[in-house]
C-alpha positions as CSV (number, residue, x, y, z in Angstrom):
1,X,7.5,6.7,19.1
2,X,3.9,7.1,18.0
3,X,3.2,5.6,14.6
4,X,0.3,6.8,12.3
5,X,-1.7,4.5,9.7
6,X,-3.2,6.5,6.2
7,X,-5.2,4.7,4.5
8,X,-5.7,5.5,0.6
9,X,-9.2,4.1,-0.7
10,X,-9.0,3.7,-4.2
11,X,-6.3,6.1,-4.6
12,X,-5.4,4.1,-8.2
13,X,-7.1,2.6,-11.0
14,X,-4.9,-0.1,-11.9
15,X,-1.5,-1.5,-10.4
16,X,0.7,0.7,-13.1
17,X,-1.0,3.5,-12.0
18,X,0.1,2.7,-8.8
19,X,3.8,1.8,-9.8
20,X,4.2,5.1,-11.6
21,X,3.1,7.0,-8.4
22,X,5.7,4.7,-6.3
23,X,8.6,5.9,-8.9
24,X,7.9,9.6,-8.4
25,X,7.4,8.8,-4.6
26,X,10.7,7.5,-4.3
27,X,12.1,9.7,-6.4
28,X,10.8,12.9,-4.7
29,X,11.3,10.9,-1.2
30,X,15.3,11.1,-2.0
31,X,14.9,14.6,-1.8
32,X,12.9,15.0,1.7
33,X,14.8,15.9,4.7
34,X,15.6,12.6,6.9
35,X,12.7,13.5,9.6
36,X,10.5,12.5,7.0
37,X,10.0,8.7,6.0
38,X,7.7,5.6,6.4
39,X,8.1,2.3,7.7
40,X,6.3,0.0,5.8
41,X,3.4,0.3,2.7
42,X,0.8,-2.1,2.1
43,X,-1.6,-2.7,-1.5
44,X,-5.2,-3.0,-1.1
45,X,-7.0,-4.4,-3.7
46,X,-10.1,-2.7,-3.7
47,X,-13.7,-4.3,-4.9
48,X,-14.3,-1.8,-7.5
49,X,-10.8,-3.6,-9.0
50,X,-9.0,-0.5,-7.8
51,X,-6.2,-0.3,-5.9
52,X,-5.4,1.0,-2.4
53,X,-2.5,1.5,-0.2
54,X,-1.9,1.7,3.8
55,X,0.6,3.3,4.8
56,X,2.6,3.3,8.1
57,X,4.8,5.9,9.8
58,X,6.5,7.8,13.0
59,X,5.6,10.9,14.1
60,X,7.6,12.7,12.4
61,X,10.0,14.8,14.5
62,X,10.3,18.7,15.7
63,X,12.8,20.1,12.7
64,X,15.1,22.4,14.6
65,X,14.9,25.9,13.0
């Protein structure tokens, strides 16, 4: 299994910001077909006082149409 890393550089202003996106990411990730998940996230905290995230996943598989 290939994994990817994506890395978000200041993708937030503040940690709520980044909470808020987490709650609609789960929420919308509930609904995603099970080829498509992560392994593991990771919070940068940038030097501008930002915040960041990494991000690591599979390859997502061929979906069989």
């Amino acid at each position: 299994m290939n994994t990817y890393v994506i890395l978000r550089r200041d993708g937030w202003g503040t940690a709520d910001d980044l909470q808020l996106a987490a709650e609609r990411s789960t929420a919308a990730g509930e609904e995603m077909p099970a080829e498509v998940r992560w392994i593991r996230s990771y919070v940068l905290e940038e030097a501008t006082g930002s915040v960041g995230t990494v991000c690591v996943r599979p390859d997502p598989e061929p979906v069989a149409t």
